[in-house]
C-alpha positions in Angstrom: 0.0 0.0 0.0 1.3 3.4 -1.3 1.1 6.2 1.3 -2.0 9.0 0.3 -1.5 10.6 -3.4 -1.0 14.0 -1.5 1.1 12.7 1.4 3.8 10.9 -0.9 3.3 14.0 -3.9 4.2 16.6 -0.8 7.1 14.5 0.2 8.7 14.1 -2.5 8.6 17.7 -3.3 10.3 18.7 0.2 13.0 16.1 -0.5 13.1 17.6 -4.3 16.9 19.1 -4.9 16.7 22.8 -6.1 20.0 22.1 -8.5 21.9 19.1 -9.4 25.7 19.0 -8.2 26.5 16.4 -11.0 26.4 18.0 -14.4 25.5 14.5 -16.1 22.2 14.5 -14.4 19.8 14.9 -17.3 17.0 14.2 -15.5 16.5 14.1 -11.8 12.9 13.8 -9.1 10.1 14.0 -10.5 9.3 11.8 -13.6 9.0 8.0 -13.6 12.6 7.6 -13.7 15.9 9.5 -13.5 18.1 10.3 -16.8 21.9 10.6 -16.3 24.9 10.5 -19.2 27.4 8.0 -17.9 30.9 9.9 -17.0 33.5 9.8 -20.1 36.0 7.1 -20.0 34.4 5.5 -16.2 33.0 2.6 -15.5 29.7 2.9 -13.5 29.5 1.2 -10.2 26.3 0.6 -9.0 25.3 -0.9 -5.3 22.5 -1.4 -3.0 21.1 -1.8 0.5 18.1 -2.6 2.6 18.2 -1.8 6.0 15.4 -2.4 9.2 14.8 -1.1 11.9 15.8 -2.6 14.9 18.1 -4.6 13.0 20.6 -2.3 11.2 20.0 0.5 12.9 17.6 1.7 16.1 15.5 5.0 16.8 16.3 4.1 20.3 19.6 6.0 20.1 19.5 7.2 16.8 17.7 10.4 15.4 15.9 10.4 12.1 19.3 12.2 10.1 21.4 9.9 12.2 19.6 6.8 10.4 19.7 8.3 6.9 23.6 9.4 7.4 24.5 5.9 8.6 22.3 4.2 5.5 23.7 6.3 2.9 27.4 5.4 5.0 27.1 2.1 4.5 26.3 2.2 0.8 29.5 4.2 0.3 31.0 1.9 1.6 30.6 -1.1 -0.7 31.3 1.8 -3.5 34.7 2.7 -1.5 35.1 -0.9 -1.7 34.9 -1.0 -5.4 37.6 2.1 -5.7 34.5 4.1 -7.0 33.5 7.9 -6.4 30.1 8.4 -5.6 27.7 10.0 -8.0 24.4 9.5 -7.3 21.6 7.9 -5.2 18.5 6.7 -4.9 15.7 6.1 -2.0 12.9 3.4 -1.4 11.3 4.4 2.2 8.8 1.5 3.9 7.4 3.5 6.5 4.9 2.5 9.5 2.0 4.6 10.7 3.9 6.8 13.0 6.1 7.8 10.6 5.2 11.5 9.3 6.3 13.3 6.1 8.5 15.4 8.8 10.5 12.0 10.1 10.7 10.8 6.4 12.0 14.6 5.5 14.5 14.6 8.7 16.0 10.8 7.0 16.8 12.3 4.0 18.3 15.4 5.3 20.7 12.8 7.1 21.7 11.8 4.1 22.1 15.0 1.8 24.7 15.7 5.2 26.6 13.0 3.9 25.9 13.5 0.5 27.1 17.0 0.6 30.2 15.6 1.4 30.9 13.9 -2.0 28.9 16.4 -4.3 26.4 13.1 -4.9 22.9 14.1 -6.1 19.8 12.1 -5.1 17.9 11.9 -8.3 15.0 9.5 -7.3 13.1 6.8 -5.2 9.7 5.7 -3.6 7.4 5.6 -0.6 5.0 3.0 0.7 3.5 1.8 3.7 4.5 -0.9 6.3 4.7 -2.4 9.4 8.3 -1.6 10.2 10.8 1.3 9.1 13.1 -0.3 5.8 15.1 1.5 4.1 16.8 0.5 0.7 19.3 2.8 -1.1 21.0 2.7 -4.2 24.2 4.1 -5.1 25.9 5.0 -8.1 29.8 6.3 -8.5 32.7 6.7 -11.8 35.7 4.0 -11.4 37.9 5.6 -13.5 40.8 3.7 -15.9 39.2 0.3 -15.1 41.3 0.3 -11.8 38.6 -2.2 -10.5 39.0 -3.3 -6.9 37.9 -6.8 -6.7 38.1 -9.2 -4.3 39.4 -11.8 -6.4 42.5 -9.7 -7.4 45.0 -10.9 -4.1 48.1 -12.4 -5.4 50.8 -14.8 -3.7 53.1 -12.8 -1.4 50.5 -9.9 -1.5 50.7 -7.9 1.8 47.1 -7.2 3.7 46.1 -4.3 5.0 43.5 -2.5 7.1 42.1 1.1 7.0 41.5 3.0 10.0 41.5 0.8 13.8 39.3 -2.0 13.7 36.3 -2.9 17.0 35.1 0.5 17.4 32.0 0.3 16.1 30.8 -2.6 17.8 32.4 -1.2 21.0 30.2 1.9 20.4 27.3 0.0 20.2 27.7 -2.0 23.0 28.3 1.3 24.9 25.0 2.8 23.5 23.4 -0.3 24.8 24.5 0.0 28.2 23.9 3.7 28.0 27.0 4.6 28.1 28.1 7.9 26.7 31.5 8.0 24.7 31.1 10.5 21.9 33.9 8.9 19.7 32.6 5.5 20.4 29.1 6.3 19.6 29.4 8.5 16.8 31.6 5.2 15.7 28.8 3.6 15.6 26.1 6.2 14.6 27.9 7.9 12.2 30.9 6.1 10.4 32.8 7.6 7.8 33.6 5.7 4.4 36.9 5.6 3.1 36.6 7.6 0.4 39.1 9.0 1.4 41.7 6.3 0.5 39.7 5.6 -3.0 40.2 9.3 -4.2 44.7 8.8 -2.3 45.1 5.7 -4.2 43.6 6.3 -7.6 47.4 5.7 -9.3 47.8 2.5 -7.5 48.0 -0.5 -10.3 46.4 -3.4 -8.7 44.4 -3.4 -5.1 42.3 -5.9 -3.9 39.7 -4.5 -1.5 36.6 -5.8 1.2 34.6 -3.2 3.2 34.9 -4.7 7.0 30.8 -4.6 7.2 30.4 -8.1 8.9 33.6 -8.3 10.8 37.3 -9.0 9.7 37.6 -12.6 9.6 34.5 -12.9 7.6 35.9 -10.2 4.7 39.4 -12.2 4.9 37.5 -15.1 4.0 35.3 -13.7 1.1 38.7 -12.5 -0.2 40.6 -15.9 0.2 37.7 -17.7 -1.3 36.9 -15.2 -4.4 41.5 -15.3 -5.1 41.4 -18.9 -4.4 44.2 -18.3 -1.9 45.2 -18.5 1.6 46.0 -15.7 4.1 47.6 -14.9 7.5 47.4 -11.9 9.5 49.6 -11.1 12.9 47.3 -10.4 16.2 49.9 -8.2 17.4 49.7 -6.3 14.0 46.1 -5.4 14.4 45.3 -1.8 14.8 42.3 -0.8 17.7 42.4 2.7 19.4 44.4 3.0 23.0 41.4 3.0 25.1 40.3 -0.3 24.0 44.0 -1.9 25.1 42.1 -2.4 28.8 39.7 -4.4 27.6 39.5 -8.3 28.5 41.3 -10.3 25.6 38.0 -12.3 24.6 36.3 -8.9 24.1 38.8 -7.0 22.5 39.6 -9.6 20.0 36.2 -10.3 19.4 35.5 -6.5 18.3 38.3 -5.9 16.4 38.2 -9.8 14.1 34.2 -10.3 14.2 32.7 -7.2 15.0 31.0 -5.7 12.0 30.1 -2.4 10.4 33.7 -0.4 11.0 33.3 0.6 7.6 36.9 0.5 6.8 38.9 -1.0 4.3 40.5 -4.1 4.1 42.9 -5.1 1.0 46.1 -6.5 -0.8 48.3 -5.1 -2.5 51.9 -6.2 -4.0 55.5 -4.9 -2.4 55.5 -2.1 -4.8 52.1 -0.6 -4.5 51.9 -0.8 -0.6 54.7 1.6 -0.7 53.1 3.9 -3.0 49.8 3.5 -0.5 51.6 4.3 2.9 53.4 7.6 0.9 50.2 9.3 -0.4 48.0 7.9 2.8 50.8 9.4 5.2 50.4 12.6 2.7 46.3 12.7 3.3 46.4 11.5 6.9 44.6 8.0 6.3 45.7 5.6 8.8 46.9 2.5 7.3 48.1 -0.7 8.5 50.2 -4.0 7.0 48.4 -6.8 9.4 49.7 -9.8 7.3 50.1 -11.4 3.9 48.7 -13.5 1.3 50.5 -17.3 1.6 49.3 -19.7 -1.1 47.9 -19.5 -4.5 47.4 -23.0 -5.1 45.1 -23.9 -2.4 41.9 -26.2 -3.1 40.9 -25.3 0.4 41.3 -20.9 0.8 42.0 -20.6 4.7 43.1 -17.8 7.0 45.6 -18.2 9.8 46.2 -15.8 12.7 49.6 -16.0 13.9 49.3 -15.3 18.0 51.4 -15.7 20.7 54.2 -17.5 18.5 51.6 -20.4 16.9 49.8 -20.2 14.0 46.0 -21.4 13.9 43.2 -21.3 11.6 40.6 -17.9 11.9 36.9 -18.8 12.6 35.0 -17.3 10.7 33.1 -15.1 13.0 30.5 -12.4 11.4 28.5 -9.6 12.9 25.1 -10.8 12.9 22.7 -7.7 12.5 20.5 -7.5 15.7 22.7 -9.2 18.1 25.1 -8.3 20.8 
């Protein structure tokens, strides 16, 4: 069921853009679909995302712009992921009765925040009615050159690498959940950044393989093993978590920073040559980056990841954030 002819035609022109930032926006809100001119010589990356109430996200602790800042977050993510700029997006909004045009309007403006950030236009989408509060967004961004990132581009002898510190989402959320307040922790959690940043450093590097870290380390190690049909091992001690979370009881701190999820930084592999060319221009634009192991084996039938800790090697569960719980 479609929300009332006048509430949906009112909403969509509050959320309507005055101007388009993005001169290959043809056609934007406000026909039955959106007309852009793909960017010369770019590839076009598109990716998507549903997210729930209660689930991904929760009104609990969140405001209305929190939620749409940390959807849109998440999409450029998976485009960060891809080595792609952001362009464009688009909106599809389940909302439940107590939602009002207001809350819907205060979502969006959330994400335009973001948007802002990375000149992206939103250029169309769609309401209906529900039981719960979904959200699903759509993004769209250049990949210039084909420098595609892929997962299934790590090589033997590759180095790996992490973005950013790792655990500090999930430790702001389980300080949100014992009503705790950290700003940095929570705003972690609420309001991650995407690297971006490191996409628009490392646009001369030759070859990169890259994961967002949206489910957790381990879990992205694997998906990256398994796509290059190689093995991997990382160094505990090499991991990289922020000084006030070195307290922390073993169990819990290496359970945030290998399986917690949605950090929303980078992990990748890279060879000798290009890691040095991404710690020159990432020590140039102040994007902490970290060499945590290295790719082992190529010829694998079975793509594993080790963890080499306290002087023994052993295998990595494969431990993912699963949306909803602690």
């Amino acid at each position: 069921m479609r929300l009332s002819h006048m509430d949906e035609f009112s909403f969509i022109q509050s959320i309507r853009p005055k101007y388009y930032k993005q001169s290959s926006v043809i056609k934007g809100i406000g026909d039955d679909g959106a007309i852009v001119k793909p960017p010369f010589d770019s590839d076009l990356v598109m990716a998507t995302d549903t997210m729930v109430n209660n689930i991904h996200f929760s009104l609990d602790y969140m405001t209305f712009e929190d939620v749409g800042y940390r959807v849109l977050a998440a999409n450029l993510s998976d485009l960060a992921a891809m080595g792609s700029s952001p362009l464009y997006y688009l909106v599809n909004i389940t909302s439940p009765k107590y939602m009002t045009n207001s809350n819907l309007k205060r979502i969006i403006d959330g994400m335009k925040e973001l948007a802002g950030q990375y000149k992206m236009d939103l250029i169309g989408g769609d309401t209906t009615s529900g039981n719960e509060l979904v959200i699903t967004v759509t993004v769209l961004g250049s990949l210039p050159n084909s420098k595609y990132r892929l997962r299934s581009s790590a090589r033997l002898n590759d180095i790996v690498f992490v973005t950013g510190n790792l655990g500090e989402s999930g430790y702001g959320l389980k300080l949100l959940q014992s009503n705790v307040e950290h700003h940095y922790f929570n705003q972690k959690h609420i309001r991650p950044s995407p690297r971006i940043d490191f996409v628009d450093a490392t646009t001369n590097v030759k070859r990169m393989c890259l994961n967002d870290i949206s489910d957790g380390l381990s879990s992205e190690l694997y998906e990256i093993a398994e796509a290059s049909k190689v093995s991997i091992a990382i160094d505990w001690a090499e991991v990289p978590f922020h000084d006030e979370m070195a307290s922390l009881d073993h169990t819990e701190l290496r359970k945030l920073t290998l399986s917690s999820g949605e950090d929303f930084e980078l992990v990748g592999t890279c060879s000798d040559e290009d890691w040095n060319k991404i710690r020159e221009v990432c020590d140039q634009h102040q994007i902490k980056v970290t060499q945590i192991g290295q790719v082992i084996d190529d010829m694998t039938t079975q793509p594993t990841v080790y963890i080499n800790e306290y002087g023994k090697r052993k295998r990595l569960n494969r431990e993912g954030y699963k949306h909803g719980k602690n």
